[in-house]
C-alpha positions in Angstrom: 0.0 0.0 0.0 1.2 3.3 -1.1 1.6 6.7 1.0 -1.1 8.3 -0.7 -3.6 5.2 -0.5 -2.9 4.9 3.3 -3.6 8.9 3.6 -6.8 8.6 1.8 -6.1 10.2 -1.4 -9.3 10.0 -3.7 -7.6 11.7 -6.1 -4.7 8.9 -6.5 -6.9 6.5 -7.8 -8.7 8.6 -10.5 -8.6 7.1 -14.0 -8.9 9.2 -17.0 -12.7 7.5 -17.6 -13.2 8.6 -13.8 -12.9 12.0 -14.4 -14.5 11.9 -18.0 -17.4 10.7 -16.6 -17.5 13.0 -13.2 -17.3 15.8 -15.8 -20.1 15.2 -18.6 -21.7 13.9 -15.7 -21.8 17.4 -13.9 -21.9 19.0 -17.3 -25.1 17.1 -18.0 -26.8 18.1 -14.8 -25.4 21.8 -14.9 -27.4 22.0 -18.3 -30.6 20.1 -16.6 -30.6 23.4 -14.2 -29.5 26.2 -16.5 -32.7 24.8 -19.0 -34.6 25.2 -15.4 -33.5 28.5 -14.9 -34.6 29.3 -18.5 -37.8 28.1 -18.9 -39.2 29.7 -14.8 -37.1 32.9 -15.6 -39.6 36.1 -15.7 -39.0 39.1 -16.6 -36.5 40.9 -19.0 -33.0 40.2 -17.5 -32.5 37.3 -18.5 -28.6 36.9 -19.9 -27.7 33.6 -21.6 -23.8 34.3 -20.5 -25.3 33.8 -17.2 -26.9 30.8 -17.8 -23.8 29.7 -19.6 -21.8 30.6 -16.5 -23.4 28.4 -14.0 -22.9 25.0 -16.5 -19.3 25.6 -16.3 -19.7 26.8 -12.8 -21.5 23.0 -12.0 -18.2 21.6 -14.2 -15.4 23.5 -12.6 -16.7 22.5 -9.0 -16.4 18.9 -9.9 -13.5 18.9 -11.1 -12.1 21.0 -8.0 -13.3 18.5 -5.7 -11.7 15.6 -8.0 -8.4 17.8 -7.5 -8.9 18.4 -3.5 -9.8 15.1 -2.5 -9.6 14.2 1.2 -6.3 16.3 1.1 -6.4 19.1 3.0 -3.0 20.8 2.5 -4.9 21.1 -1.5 -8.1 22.1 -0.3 -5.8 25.3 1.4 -3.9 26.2 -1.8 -7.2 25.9 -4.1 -8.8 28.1 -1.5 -6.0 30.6 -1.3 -5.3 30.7 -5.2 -9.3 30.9 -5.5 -9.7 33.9 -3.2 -7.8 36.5 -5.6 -10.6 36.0 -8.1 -13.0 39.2 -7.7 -16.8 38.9 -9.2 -18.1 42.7 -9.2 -21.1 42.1 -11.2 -24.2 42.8 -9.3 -27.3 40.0 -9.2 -30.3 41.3 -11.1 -32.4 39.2 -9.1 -32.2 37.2 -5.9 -33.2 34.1 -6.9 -29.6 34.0 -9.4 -28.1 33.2 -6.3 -29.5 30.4 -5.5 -28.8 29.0 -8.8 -25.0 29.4 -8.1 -25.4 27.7 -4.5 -27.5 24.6 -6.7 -24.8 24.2 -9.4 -21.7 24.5 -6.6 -23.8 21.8 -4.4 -24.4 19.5 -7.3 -20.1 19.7 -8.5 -19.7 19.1 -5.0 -21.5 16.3 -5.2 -20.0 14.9 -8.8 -16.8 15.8 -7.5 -17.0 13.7 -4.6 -18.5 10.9 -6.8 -21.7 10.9 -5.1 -23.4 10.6 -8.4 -27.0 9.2 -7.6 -27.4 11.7 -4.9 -26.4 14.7 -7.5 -28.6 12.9 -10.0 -31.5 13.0 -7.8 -30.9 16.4 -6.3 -30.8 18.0 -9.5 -34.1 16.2 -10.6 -35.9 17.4 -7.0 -34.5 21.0 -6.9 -35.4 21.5 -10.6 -38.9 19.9 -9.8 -39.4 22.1 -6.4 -38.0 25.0 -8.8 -40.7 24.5 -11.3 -43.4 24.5 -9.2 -42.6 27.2 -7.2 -43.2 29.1 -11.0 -45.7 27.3 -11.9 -48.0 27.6 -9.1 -47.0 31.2 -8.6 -46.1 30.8 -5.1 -46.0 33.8 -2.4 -46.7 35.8 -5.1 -48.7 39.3 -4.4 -51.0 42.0 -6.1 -48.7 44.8 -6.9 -51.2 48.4 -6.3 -48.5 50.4 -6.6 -46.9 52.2 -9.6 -44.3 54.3 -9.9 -45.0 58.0 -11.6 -42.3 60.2 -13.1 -43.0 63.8 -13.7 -40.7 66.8 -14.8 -41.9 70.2 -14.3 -40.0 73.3 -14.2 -37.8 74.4 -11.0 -40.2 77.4 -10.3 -43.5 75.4 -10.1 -45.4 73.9 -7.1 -45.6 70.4 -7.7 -47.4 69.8 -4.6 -50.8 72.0 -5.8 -49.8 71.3 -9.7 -51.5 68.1 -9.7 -54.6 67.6 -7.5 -56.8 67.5 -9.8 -55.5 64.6 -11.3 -54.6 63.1 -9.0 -58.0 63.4 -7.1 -59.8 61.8 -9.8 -57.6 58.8 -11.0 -55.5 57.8 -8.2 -56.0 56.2 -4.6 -53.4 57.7 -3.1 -49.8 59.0 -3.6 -47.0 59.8 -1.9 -43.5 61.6 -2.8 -40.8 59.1 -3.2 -38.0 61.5 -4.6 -37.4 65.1 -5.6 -34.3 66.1 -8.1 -33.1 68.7 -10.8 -32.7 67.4 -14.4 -31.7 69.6 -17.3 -29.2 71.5 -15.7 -31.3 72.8 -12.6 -33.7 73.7 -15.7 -36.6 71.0 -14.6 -37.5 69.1 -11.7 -38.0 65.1 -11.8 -40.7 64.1 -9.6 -41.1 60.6 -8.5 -44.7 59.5 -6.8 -45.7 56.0 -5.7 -49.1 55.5 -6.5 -52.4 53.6 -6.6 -54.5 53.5 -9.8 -58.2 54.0 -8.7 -60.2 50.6 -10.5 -61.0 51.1 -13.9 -58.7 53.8 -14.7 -56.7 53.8 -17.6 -53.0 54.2 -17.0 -53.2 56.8 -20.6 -55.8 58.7 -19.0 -53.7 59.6 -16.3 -50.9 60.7 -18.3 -52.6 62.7 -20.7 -54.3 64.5 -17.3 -51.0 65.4 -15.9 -49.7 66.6 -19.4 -52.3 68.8 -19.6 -51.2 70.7 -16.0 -47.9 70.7 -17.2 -47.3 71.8 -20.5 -46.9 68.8 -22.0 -43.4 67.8 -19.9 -42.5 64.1 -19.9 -44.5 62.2 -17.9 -43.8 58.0 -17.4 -46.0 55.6 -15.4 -43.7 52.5 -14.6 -46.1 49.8 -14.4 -43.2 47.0 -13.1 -41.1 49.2 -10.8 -39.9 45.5 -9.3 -37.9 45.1 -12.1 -36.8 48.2 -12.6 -34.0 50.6 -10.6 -35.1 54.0 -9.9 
């Protein structure tokens, strides 16, 4: 028996199949979640270099954990050489993260040659995924819009608009206040509630009117969008 085989190397009894198949194997299931990803994604940010991202990510993970093994003076390097690398991109949405936590747990898993329990994760995370989309889960009435309104510095946006506001919305409330146009205009930002029945067009074309026709934007899906 060799040093490494009495120290419990995994890695010094990998075969060249062994880590063909831990990586088409990982590959395989990384694609099973990116295609999972893809078809529960909503809204407009989706990227496919993202998508493309976490199949390698699920790949490269295995084939760390094929490099690590049980040793543990490797596990230190690969963690210290890993820690330079800097991601500065921000998430878009929450739920990306996740994604990157499923594809690292499932190369861990590959990597480790646990390959029935990374099979069957991958199929119950991608079915608990699925429904949680396709039953809409948690999911509430948004009310609230988000209205945009320039007017010029030297006019009183608090009186400008009551009567519009009186007849087509709930309620509002200031969210922000700042100069545009080089201290020219004023951008206005209001959260508010649509009365029933009212037509988002009919409330633009009411505030137009008090304002001499100055841009005006309703955003109707202010959760995907930064103000």
């Amino acid at each position: 028996m060799t040093e490494l085989e009495r120290s419990g190397d995994i890695s010094a009894n990998l075969t060249f199949f062994d880590v063909a198949v831990a990586l088409l194997l990982s590959f395989m299931l990384s694609l099973a979640i990116g295609w999972v990803y893809r078809y529960t994604h909503k809204g407009v940010s989706y990227s496919q270099s993202y998508v493309h991202t976490l199949v390698l990510m699920g790949t490269i993970v295995s084939l760390i954990m094929l490099v690590i093994g049980s040793n543990i003076a490797r596990a230190f390097a690969l963690v210290g050489a890993l820690s330079i690398i800097r991601f500065r991109n921000a998430m878009k949405e929450t739920r990306d993260v996740g994604f990157i936590f499923m594809v690292m747990a499932i190369g861990m898993a590959v990597g480790t040659r646990f390959f029935l329990l990374a099979t069957f994760a991958t199929v119950m995370l991608s079915a608990f995924t699925i429904a949680l989309g396709k039953f809409n889960m948690f999911a509430k009435e948004v009310t609230e819009r988000i209205l945009r309104i320039r007017v010029p510095v030297d006019r009183d946006y608090d009186t400008a608009f009551e009567e519009p506001f009186r007849k087509y919305l709930e309620e509002y409330r200031l969210v922000s206040l700042e100069t545009v146009r080089a201290g020219v205009l004023q951008e206005v930002v209001f959260s508010v509630s649509l009365k029933p029945g009212t037509r988002p067009s009919e409330l633009l074309e009411a505030i137009r009117a008090c304002n001499d026709n100055q841009k005006v934007t309703l955003v109707l899906g202010q959760e995907e969008v930064d103000l």
